[in-house]
Structures are given as structure tokens and as C-alpha cells.
C-alpha positions as CSV (number, residue, x, y, z in Angstrom):
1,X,-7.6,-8.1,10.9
2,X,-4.5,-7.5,9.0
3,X,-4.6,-4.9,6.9
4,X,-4.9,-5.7,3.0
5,X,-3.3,-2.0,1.4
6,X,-3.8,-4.3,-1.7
7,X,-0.8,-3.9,-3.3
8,X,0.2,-5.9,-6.5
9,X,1.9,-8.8,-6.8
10,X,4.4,-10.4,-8.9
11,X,4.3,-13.2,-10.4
12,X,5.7,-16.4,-12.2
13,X,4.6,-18.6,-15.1
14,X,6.3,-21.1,-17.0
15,X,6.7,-21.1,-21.1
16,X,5.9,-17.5,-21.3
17,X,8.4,-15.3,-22.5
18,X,7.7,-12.3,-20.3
19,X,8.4,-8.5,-21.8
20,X,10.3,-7.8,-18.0
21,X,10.7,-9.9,-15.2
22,X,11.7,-9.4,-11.4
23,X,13.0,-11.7,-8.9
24,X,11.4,-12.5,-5.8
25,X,13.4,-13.2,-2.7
26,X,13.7,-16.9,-3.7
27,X,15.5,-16.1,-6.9
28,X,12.7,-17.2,-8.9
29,X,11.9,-14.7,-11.6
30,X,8.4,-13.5,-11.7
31,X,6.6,-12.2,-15.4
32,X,5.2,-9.0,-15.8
33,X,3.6,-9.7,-18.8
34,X,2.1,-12.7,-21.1
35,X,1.0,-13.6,-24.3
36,X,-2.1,-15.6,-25.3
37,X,-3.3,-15.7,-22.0
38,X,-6.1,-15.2,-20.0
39,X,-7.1,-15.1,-16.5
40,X,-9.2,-18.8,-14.5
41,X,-10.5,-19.4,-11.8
42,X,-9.6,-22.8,-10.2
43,X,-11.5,-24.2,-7.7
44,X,-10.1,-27.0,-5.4
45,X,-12.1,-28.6,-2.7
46,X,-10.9,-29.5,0.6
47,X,-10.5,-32.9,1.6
48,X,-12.7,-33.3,4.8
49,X,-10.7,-36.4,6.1
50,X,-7.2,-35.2,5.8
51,X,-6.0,-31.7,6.7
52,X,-4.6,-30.1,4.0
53,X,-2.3,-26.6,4.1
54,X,-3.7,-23.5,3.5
55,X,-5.1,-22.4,0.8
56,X,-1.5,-19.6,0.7
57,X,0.2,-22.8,0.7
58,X,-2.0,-24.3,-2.0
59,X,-1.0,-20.6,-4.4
60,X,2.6,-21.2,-3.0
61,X,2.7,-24.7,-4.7
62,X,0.9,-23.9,-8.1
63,X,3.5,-21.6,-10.2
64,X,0.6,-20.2,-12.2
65,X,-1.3,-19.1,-9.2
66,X,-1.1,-15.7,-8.4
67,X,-4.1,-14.7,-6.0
68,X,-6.1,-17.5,-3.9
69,X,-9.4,-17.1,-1.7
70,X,-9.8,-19.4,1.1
71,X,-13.9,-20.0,1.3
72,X,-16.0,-22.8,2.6
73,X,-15.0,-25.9,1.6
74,X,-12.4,-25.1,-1.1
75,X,-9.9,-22.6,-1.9
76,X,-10.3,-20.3,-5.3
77,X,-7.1,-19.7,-7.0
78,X,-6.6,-17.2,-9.8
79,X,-4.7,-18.7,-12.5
80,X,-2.8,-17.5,-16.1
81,X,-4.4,-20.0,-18.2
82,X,-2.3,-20.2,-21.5
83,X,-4.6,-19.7,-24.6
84,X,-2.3,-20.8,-27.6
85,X,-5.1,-21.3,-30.1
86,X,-7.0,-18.0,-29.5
87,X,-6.5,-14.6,-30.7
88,X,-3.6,-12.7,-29.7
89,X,-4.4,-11.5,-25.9
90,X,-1.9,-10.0,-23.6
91,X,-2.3,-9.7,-20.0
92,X,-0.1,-8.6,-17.2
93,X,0.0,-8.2,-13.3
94,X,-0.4,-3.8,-12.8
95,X,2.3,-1.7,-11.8
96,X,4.4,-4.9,-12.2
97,X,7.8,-3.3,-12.9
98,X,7.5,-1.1,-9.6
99,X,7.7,-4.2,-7.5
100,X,10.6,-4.5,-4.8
101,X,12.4,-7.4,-5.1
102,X,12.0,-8.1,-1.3
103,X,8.1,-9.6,-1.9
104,X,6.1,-10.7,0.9
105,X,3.1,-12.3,1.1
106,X,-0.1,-10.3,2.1
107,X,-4.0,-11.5,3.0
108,X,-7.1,-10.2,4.1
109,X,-9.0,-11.9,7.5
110,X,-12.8,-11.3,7.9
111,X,-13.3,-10.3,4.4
112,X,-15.1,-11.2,1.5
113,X,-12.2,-9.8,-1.4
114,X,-12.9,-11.2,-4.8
115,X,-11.9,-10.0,-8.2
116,X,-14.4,-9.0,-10.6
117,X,-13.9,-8.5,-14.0
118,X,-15.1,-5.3,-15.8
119,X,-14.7,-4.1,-19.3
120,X,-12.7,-1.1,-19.7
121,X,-14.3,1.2,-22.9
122,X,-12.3,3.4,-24.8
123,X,-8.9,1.8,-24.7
124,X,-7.6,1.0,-28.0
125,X,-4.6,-0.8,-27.7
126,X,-2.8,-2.4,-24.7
127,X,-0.9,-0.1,-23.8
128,X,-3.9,1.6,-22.5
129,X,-5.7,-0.9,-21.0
130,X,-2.3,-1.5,-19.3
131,X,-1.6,2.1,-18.4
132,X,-5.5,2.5,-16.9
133,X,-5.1,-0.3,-15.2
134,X,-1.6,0.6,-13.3
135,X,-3.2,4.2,-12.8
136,X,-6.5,3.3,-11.4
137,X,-7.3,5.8,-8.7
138,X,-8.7,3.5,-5.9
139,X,-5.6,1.2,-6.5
140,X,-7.8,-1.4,-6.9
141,X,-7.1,-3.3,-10.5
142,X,-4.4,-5.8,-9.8
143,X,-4.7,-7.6,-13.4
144,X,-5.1,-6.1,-17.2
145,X,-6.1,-8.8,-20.2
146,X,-6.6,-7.1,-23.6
147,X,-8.3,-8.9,-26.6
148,X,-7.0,-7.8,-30.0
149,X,-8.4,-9.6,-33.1
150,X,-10.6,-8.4,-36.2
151,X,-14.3,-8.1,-34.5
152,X,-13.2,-6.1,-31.3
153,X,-10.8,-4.6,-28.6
154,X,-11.4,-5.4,-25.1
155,X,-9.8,-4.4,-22.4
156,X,-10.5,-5.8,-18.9
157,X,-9.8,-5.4,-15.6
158,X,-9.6,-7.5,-12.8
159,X,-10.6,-5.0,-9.5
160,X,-10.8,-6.0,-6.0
161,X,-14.2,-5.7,-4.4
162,X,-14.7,-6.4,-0.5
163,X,-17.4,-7.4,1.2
164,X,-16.9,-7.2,5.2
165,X,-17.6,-9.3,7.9
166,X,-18.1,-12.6,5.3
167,X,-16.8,-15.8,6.7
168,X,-13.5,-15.5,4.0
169,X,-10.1,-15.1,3.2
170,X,-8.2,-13.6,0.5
171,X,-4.3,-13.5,-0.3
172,X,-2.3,-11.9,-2.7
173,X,0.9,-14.6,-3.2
174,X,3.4,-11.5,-3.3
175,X,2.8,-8.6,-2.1
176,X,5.5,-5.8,-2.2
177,X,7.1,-3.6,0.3
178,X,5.8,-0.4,2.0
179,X,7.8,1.4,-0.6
180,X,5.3,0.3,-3.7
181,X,2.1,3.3,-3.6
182,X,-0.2,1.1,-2.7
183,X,1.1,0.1,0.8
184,X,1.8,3.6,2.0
185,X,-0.6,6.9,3.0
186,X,0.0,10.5,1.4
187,X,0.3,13.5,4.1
188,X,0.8,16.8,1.9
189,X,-0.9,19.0,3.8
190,X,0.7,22.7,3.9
191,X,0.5,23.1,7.4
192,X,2.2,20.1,8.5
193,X,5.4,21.9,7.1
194,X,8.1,23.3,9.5
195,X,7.5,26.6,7.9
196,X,3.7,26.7,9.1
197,X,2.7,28.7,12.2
198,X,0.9,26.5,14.8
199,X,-2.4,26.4,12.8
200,X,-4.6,30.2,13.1
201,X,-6.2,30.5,10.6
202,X,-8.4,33.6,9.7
203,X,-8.2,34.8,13.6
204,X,-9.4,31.4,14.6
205,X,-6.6,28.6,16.2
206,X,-6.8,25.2,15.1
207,X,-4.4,22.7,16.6
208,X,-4.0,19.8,14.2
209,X,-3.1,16.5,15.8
210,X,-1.8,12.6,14.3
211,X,-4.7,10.7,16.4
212,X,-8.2,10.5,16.1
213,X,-9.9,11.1,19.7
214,X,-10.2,7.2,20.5
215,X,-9.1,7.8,23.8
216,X,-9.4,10.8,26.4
217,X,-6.0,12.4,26.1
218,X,-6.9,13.1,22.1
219,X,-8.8,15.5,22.1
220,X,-10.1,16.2,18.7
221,X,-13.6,18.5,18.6
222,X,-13.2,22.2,18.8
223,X,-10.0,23.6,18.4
224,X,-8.2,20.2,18.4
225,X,-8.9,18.5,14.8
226,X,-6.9,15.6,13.2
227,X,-4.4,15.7,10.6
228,X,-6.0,16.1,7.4
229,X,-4.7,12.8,6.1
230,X,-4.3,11.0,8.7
231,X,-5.6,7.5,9.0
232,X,-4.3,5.8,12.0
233,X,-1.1,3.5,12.8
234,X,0.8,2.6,9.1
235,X,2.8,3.8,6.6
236,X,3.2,7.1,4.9
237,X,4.9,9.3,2.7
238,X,5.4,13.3,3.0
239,X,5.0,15.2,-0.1
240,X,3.7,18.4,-2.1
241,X,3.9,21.8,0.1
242,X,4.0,19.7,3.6
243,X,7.8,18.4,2.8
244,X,9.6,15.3,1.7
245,X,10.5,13.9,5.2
246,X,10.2,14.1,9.0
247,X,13.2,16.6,10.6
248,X,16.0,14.9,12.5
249,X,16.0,18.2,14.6
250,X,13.1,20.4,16.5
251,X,11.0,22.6,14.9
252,X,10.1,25.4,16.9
253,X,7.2,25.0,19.3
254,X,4.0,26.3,17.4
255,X,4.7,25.5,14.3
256,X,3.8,22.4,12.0
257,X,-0.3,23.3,12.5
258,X,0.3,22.7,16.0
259,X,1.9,23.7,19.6
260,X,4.2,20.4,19.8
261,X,5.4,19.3,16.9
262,X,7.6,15.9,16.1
263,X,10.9,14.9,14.8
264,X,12.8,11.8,14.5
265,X,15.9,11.2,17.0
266,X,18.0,9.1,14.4
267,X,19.4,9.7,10.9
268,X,17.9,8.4,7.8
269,X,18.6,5.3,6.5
270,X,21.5,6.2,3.5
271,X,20.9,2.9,1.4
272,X,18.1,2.3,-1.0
273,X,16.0,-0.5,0.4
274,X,17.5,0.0,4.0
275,X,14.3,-0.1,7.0
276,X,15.3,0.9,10.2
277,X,13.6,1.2,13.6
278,X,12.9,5.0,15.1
279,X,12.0,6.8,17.5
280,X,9.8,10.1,17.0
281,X,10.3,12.8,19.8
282,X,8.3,15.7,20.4
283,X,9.7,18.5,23.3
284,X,7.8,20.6,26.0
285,X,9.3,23.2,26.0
286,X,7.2,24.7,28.4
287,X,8.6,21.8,31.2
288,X,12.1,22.3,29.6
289,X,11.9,18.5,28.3
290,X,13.4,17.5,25.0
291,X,11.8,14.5,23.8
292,X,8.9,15.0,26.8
293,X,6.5,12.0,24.7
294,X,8.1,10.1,22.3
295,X,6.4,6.8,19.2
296,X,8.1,3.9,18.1
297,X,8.1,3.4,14.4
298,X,10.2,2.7,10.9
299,X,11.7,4.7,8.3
300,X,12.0,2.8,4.9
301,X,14.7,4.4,2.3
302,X,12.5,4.3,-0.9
303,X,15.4,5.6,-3.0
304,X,13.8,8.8,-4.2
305,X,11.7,9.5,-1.1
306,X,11.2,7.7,2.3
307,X,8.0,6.5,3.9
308,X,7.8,5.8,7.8
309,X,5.7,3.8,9.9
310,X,4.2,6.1,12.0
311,X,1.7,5.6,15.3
312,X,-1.2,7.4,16.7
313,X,0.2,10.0,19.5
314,X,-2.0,10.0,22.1
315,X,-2.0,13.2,22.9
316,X,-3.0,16.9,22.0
317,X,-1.6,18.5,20.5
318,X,1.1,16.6,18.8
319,X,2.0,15.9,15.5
320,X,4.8,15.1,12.8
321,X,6.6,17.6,10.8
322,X,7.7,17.9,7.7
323,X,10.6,19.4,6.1
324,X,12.5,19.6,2.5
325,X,15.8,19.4,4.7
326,X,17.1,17.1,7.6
């Protein structure tokens, strides 16, 4: 199943004067916001007869389709439908004006995702709706509308719900990179830091490790516990008390909440928007051997941070470090 980290997209629509716009790597500039509009749902059936393209390519080919569902016999798009007799209502894609101009596209496979719509009390104005909507804590809300007239003030949400293991699929038409918040993980656990001892706490030794016992050489019951954090092979960001990146040097053995901790063997990517492949080492220095098991992953330059793709070691116990310096 791919992964859907359900990042927000970035979208288009014609005759809609936007209040900021992006550009997607076609060139085509993408709204943030719009007026008078309002959030459909268009349903077009499959022919039965004649294969048709996906229902990504059906989104691809409808500028005013930002999120499609592929279900049964038809595919769902999500549409801005353009109310130019109602009420003043401004909508808007969240976190809109975060979004790398490198967009991809993004789905989900053996799901049932589907946006539901939910009124949002309290909010006032739109700038709140839009504000609780880019803040939402689950990262779910990918769309805002906001009603203003003389009888009320709405605000809505549009959240993602999933249902697993439905006969499904659901695509965002841009998704962005691993640099937007909702594509990456958070590690900020003290004792992943350099500056941590290997992991006693209170007289009793913990060794934390990056994998999650799947297999027999990771060992986590007992002594041996995962990160706190971790969640398996993806993306993630260092921050808070743990550090702002992985080392390009050793730390000492026992340190980093652990007895063999890692380090990347190349030097950060310099360039904002720069990805580059890297490898993660981690010594023995018991056996005298520098970079004695090693992972293959990615370091992204983010601009004011870096995220890195980072795999499961499959061992105890190793993990990756984290520093404030390189």
C-alpha cells in the first residue's frame, strides 16, 4: 500500500482571482484561495465498453478537480464549484502557501479515504476557520469554506476519514514534498541527542533502538525498547532537546540512548530544495570497525531544517543521533 501522509495539495482554477498562488512543476499556477465558491462532488461513471484512464487521469484533465476517489463503477472528483449568485463564501486548500513548488501526485491503495464535511463552531471570521483548518492537529482538514452573510457564520471543514481494507482508491492531484509537515515524522526525544549517556535511567539501562522487533536480530522487550517516535521506514525531522540533524561524525559509543549510535557518512545537502542519497553508518568499536552496519536513505535540505528518509536498522542496539552541530 503506498503510504498516504495526506499532505495538502495545491491547486488551480480558472476565473478566480486567487489571494496567492504557487506554481506547480508544469508552470501552471495553482490558487490558494477563492471567492464565492464552494466545494462538489462530481460523480462520473465508467464506460463499461471502452477503457477509460484512471480516475488520477480523469482529476489530471478537469482544472477544477483537486481530489478524486476511484470506487466501483465511477470515479468521485472533488470540485470548486463557482457560486457567483450566493453570499460571499471564501474557501481555500490548507496550508496552501507552504507548498513546494516541486508537487507530486500522491494516493491511497486498499482504502476507503473520503472527505467529510463538519462544521467548525466558534470561528468568527475566515481567518479562523482558515487558521483551524491549516492547524488541525491530526493533519487531517485539506479544505476550509466559510459562509459569511446576515443569518450566520459557518465555517467548514473538509477532513479525511479512512476506512481500511474497502475495495477503493483515493488521490490527492498534488501532493507536496517530504519537506511540507505532513509528509514527515517528529523525533525530539532528549535521549536521542549526542549529549545523552547510553540510556540508564534511575539505575536501570535501557537501550533504545530505530526498529520495532519484526525480526529476530531486533530485539525490543526488556532492556531493548524502540525509539520513542519511531514509526518505521519514512521521513523525519529532528527537533526540540534531541537536535536539529543527524552528525556527519561519530558520537561516542554509549551515547544517543544507546551502545551504537548512527551518523551519516556524507555532507548535507547546501541548497534549499536539494535531496540527496546517504548512507547512515554506525561503528563497533568493540571489533575496531568504523561503519561496522550501515542504511541507505535521503537527506532533503528543507531550508530552515532537514528531514531524512531513514530505514529500520535491524539490529540492537542501534539508532540515529542527533546533534545541533555537524
Amino acid at each position: 500500500m503506498v503510504v498516504i501522509q495526506m499532505s495538502m495539495i495545491w491547486f488551480l482554477i480558472v476565473g478566480v482571482v486567487p489571494s496567492e498562488a504557487l506554481q506547480d512543476d508544469t508552470g501552471i499556477k495553482k490558487n490558494c484561495e477563492f471567492e464565492g465558491s464552494s466545494f462538489i462532488i462530481e460523480r462520473i461513471l465508467k464506460n463499461k465498453t471502452e477503457e477509460l484512464p484512471s480516475c488520477q487521469d480523469v482529476c489530471d484533465a478537469n482544472d477544477k478537480c483537486l481530489i478524486w476517489r476511484d470506487q466501483y463503477n465511477s470515479c468521485n472528483l472533488t470540485v470548486y464549484d463557482i457560486k457567483k449568485d450566493k453570499d460571499r463564501m471564501p474557501s481555500g486548500i490548507a496550508n496552501c502557501g507552504q507548498i513546494s513548488d516541486k508537487a507530486i501526485s500522491c494516493e491511497a491503495q486498499d482504502d476507503e479515504a473520503f472527505l467529510k464535511k463538519t462544521k467548525v463552531p466558534g470561528k468568527k471570521n475566515k481567518e479562523a476557520c482558515q487558521t483551524s483548518c491549516n492547524e488541525s492537529e491530526t493533519g487531517n482538514c485539506l479544505l476550509w469554506e466559510y459562509t459569511d452573510n446576515k443569518k450566520a457564520n459557518r465555517c467548514k471543514h473538509f477532513k479525511l476519514k479512512v476506512k481500511p481494507n474497502a475495495d477503493s482508491t483515493f488521490g490527492i492531484r498534488y501532493c507536496s514534498n517530504e519537506c511540507f509537515s505532513r509528509n514527515y515524522n517528529v523525533l525530539s526525544d532528549p535521549s536521542r541527542s549526542v549529549n545523552s549517556g547510553d540510556g540508564t535511567f534511575d539505575g536501570v539501562r535501557i537501550l533504545y533502538c530505530d526498529c520495532r522487533g519484526e525480526n529476530k536480530w531486533c530485539d525490543t522487550v526488556g532492556n531493548k525498547q524502540k525509539s520513542p517516535g519511531w514509526q518505521g521506514e519514512g521521513w523525519y525531522r529532528l527537533t526540540g532537546e534531541a537536535g536539529s540533524r543527524i552528525p556527519e561524525k561519530t558520537a561516542n559509543e554509549f551515547r544517543c540512548g544507546t551502545t551504537k549510535p548512527g551518523y551519516v557518512s556524507v555532507k548535507h545537502p547546501t541548497s534549499e530544495g536539494e535531496s540527496i542519497s546517504a548512507k547512515f553508518c554506525f561503528d563497533d568499536t568493540v571489533l575496531d570497525k568504523i561503519c561496522y552496519k550501515s542504511t541507505q536513505g535521503k537527506i532533503t535540505n528543507c531550508g530552515d531544517f532537514y528531514v531524512y528518509y531513514l530505514k529500520e536498522v535491524s539490529w540492537c542496539a542501534y539508532r540515529y543521533c542527533a546533534t545541533n552541530d555537524f
